[in-house]
C-alpha positions as CSV (number, residue, x, y, z in Angstrom):
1,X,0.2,7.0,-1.2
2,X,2.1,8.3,1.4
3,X,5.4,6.7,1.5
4,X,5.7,5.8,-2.1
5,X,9.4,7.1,-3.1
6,X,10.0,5.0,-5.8
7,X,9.9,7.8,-8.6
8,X,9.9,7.1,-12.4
9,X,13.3,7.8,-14.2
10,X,11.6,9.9,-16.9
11,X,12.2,13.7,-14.9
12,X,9.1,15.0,-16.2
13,X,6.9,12.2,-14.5
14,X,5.2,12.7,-11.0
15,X,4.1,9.2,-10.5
16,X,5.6,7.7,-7.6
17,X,4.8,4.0,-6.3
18,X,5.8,2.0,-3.5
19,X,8.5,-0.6,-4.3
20,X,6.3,-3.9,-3.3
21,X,3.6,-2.0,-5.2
22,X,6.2,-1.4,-8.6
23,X,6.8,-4.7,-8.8
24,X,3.2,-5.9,-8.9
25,X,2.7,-3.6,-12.1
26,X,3.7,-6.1,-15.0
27,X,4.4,-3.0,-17.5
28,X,6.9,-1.3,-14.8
29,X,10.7,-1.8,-16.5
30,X,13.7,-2.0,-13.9
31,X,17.5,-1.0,-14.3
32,X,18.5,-3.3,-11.1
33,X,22.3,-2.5,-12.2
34,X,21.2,1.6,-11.8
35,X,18.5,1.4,-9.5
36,X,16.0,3.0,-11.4
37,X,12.5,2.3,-12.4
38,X,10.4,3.0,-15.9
39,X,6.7,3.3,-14.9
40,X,3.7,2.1,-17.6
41,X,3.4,5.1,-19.2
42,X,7.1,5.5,-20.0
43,X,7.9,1.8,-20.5
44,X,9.3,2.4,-24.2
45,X,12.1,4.5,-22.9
46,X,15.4,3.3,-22.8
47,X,17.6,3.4,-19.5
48,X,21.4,4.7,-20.1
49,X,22.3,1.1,-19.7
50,X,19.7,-0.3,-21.9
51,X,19.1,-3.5,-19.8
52,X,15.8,-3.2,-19.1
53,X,14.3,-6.0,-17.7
54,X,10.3,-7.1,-17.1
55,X,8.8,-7.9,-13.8
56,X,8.9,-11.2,-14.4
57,X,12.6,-11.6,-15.7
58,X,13.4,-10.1,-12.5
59,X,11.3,-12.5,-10.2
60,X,12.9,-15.2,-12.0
61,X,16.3,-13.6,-10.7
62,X,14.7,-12.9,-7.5
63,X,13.1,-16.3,-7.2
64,X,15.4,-18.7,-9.1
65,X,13.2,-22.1,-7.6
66,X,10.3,-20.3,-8.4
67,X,8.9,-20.7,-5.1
68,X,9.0,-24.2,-2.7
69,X,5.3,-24.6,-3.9
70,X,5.0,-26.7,-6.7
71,X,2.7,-27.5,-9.1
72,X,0.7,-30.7,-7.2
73,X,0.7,-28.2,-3.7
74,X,-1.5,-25.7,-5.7
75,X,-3.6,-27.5,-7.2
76,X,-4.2,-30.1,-4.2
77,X,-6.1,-27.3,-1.6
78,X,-7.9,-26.1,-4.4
79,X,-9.7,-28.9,-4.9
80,X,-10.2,-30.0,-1.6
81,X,-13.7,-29.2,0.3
82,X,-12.2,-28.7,3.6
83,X,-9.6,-26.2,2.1
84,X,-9.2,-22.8,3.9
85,X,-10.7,-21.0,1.7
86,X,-12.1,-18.5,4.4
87,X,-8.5,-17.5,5.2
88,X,-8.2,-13.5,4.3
89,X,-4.4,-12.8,4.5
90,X,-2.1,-10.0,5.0
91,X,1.3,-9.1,5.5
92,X,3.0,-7.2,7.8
93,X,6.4,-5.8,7.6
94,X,7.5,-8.5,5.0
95,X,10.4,-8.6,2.8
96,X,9.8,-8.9,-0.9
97,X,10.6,-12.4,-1.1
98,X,8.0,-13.1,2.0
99,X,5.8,-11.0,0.2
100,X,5.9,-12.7,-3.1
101,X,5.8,-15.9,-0.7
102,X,2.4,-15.1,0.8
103,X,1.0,-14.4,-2.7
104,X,1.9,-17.4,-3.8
105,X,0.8,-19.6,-0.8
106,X,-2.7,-17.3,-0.9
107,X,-3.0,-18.8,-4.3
108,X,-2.5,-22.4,-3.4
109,X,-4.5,-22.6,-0.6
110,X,-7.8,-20.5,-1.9
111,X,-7.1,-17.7,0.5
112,X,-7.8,-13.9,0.3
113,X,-4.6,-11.6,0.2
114,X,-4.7,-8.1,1.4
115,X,-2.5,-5.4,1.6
116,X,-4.0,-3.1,3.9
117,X,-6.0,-3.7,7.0
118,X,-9.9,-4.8,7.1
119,X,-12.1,-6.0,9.5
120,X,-12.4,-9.4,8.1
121,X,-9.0,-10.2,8.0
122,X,-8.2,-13.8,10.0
123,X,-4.5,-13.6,9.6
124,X,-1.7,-11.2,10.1
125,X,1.4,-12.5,9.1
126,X,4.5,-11.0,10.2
127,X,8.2,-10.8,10.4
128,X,10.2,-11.0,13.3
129,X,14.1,-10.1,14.2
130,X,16.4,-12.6,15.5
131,X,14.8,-12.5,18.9
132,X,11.7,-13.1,18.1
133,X,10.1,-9.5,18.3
134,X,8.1,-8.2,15.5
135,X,7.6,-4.8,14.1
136,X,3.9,-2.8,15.9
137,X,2.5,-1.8,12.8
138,X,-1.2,-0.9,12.2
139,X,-1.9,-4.2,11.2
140,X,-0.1,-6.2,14.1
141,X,-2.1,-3.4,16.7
142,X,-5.5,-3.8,15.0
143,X,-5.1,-7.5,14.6
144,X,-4.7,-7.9,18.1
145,X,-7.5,-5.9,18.7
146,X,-9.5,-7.9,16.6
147,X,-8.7,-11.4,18.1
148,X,-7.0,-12.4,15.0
149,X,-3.8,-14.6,14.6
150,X,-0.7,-13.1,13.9
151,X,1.6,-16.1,13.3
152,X,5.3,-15.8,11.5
153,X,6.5,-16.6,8.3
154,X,7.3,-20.3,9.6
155,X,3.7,-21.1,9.9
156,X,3.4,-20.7,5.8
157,X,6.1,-22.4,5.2
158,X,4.8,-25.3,7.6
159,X,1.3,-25.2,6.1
160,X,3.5,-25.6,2.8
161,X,5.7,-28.1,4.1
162,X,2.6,-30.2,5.0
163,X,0.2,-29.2,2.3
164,X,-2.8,-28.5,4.4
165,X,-3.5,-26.3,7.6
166,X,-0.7,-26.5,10.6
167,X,-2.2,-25.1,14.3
168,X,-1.5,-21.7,14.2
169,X,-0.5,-21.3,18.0
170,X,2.9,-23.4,17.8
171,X,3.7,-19.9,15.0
172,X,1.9,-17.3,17.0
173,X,3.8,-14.5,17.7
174,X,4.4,-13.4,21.1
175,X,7.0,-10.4,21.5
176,X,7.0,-6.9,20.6
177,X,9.1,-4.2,19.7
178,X,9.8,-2.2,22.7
179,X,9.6,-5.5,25.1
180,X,5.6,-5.5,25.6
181,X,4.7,-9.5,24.9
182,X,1.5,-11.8,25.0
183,X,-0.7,-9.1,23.4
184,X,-1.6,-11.6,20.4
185,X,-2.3,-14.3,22.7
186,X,-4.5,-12.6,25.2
187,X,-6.4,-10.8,22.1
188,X,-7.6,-13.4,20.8
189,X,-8.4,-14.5,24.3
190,X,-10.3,-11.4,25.3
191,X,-12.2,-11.3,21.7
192,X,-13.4,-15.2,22.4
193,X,-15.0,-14.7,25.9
194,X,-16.9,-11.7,24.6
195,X,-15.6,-9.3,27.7
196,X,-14.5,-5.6,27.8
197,X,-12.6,-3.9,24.9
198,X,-9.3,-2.4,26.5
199,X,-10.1,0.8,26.9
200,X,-13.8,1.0,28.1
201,X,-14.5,3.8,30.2
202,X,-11.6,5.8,29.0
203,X,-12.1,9.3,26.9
204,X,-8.9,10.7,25.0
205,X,-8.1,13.8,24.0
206,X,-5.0,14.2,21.6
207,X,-3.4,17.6,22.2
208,X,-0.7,19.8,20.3
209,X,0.9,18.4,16.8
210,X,0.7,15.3,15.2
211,X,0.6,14.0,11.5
212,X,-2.9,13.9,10.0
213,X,-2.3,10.3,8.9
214,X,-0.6,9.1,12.3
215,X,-3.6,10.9,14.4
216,X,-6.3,9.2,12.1
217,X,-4.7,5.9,12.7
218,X,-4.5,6.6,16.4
219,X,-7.8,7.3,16.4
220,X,-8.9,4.3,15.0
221,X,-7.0,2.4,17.5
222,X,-8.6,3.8,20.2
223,X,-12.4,3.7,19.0
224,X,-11.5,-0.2,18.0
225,X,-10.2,-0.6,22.1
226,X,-13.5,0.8,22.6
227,X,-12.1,4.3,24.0
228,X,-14.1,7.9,23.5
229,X,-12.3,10.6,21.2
230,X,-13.0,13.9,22.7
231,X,-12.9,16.1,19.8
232,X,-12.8,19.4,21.6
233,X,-11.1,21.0,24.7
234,X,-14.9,22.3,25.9
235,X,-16.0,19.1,25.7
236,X,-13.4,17.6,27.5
237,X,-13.8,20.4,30.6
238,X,-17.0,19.8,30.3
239,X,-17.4,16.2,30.6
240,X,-15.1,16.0,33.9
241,X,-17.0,18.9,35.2
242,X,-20.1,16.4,34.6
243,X,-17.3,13.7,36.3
244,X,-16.4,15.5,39.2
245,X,-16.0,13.3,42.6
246,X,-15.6,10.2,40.0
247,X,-12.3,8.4,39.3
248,X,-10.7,10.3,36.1
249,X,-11.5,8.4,33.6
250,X,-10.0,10.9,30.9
251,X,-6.3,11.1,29.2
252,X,-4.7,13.9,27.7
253,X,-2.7,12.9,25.0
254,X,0.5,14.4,23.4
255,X,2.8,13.4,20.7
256,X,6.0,12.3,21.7
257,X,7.8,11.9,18.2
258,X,10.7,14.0,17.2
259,X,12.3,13.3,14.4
260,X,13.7,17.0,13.0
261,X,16.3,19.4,14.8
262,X,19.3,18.9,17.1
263,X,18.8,17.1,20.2
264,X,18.8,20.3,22.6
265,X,15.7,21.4,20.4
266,X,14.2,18.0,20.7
267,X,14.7,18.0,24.4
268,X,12.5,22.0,24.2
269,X,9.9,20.7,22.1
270,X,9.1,17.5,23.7
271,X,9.0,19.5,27.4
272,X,6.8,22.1,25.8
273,X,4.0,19.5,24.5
274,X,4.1,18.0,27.6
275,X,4.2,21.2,29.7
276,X,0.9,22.1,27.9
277,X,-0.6,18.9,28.5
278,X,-0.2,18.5,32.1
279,X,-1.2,22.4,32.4
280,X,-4.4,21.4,30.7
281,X,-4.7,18.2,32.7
282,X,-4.5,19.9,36.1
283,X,-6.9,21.9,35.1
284,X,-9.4,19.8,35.3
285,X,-8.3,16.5,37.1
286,X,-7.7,14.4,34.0
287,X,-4.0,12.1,33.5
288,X,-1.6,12.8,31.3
289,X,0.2,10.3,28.9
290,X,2.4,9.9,25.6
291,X,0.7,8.9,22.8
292,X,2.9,5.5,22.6
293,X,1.0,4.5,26.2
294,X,-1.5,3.9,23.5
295,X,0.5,1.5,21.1
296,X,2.7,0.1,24.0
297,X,-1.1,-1.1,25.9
298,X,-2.8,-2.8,22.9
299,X,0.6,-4.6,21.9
300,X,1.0,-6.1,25.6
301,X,-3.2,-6.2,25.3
302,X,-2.7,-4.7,28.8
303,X,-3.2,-1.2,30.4
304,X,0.8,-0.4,31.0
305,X,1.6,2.2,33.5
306,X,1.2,6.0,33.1
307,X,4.6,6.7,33.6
């Protein structure tokens, strides 16, 4: 999948993987000492170095204690009625040692792990940097979305520490990337009373380039806040025509990403998306906005300003 730059060291092979993927494939051999990685297929080849090492050798090297959940914690939920077995778990911007973490505590208490995002997740469980703030991935912004908890590593390792469920709102995770806080919170507030999604009433229309993979994701987002894709310019002019005398209710959206190209060509691109955004905009009464007014709203679980 996209992202995956892990390549195998045989030259001739194409396969690629993720490294938290690699190392969940028992037959994938490692050089740690080189950095380089045998897939399945080319497992009997020998590295330069000739260490090669299994998965497991190398979570044993990785993990030394094994984990802090011993034998009596994952055996003990398992048995018990009350356990929490309706948990589905995922991870969001974990290290490998959370990662493995998670896997392991899924196992002890009965709960689902997932990698990727689905609607019946009940948990998002992500990292944050020394002041608190955590990463807005898709998971964090659909979780929040969704009225789910999004607590921090610590609220494992408490569950662990206590061998049954801990309150997740002592864990919950309140500040974002970028300084937006309290979406998670008032998520699973807004989800609970049954009221409004975010963006009700609102029709977007995303303008100019953006990456197939990040559009379709935005898109998502927005449908899930309960906002209207416009797919076409006629039908945006022709909706606010049909709106006229109304507040606008419709945003034009461009992409405000550069990641390629001096910073004077930067500076040219980003004024010529939104130059063509706010000429289509005036043209027929709608407001103009970044496409991060999208991700910075549903983290704070708050329309932000324009601007």
């Amino acid at each position: 999948m996209k992202g995956a730059a892990l390549g195998c060291y045989m030259t001739s092979c194409r396969r690629s993987y993720h490294v938290p993927c690699a190392f969940e494939i028992q037959d994938c051999q490692w050089d740690m000492e080189n950095f380089v990685m045998l897939c399945p297929v080319h497992k009997s080849v020998k590295f330069p170095s000739e260490k090669s090492k299994s998965i497991e050798h190398i979570r044993r090297e990785m993990h030394p204690k094994a984990s802090p959940l011993t034998t009596e914690q994952l055996t003990f939920w398992a048995r018990s009625s009350d356990g929490p077995k309706e948990w589905v778990l995922c991870g969001s911007a974990l290290s490998s040692e959370d990662k493995y973490m998670l896997v392991k505590f899924d196992d002890m208490c009965g709960a689902t792990a997932c990698k990727f995002w689905r609607p019946n997740v009940t948990h998002v469980v992500a990292t944050t940097d020394v002041k608190g703030a955590c990463t807005r991935t898709m998971k964090f912004l659909m979780a929040i979305l969704s009225g789910k908890w999004i607590p921090t590593m610590d609220w494992v390792k408490a569950c662990v520490a206590a061998n049954g469920p801990v309150n997740e709102e002592h864990y919950e995770i309140s500040l974002v990337n970028y300084g937006r806080s309290g979406g998670p919170k008032a998520g699973r507030l807004m989800a609970s009373a049954n009221g409004p999604k975010l963006f009700d009433g609102f029709e977007f229309y995303f303008i100019g380039d953006f990456m197939p993979d990040y559009k379709s994701d935005l898109l998502d987002l927005v449908e899930k806040a309960g906002g209207t894709v416009i797919q076409s310019e006629e039908q945006l002019v022709k909706q606010n025509h049909a709106a006229q005398g109304t507040q606008p209710s419709s945003l034009v959206v461009y992409n405000c990403d550069l990641s390629q190209g001096c910073f004077e060509e930067k500076i040219r691109i980003l004024l010529q998306r939104l130059a063509e955004a706010e000429d289509l905009a005036e043209q027929i009464g709608s407001q103009t906005v970044q496409h991060t007014w999208i991700l910075e709203s549903i983290a704070a679980c708050k329309l932000v300003p324009f601007c």
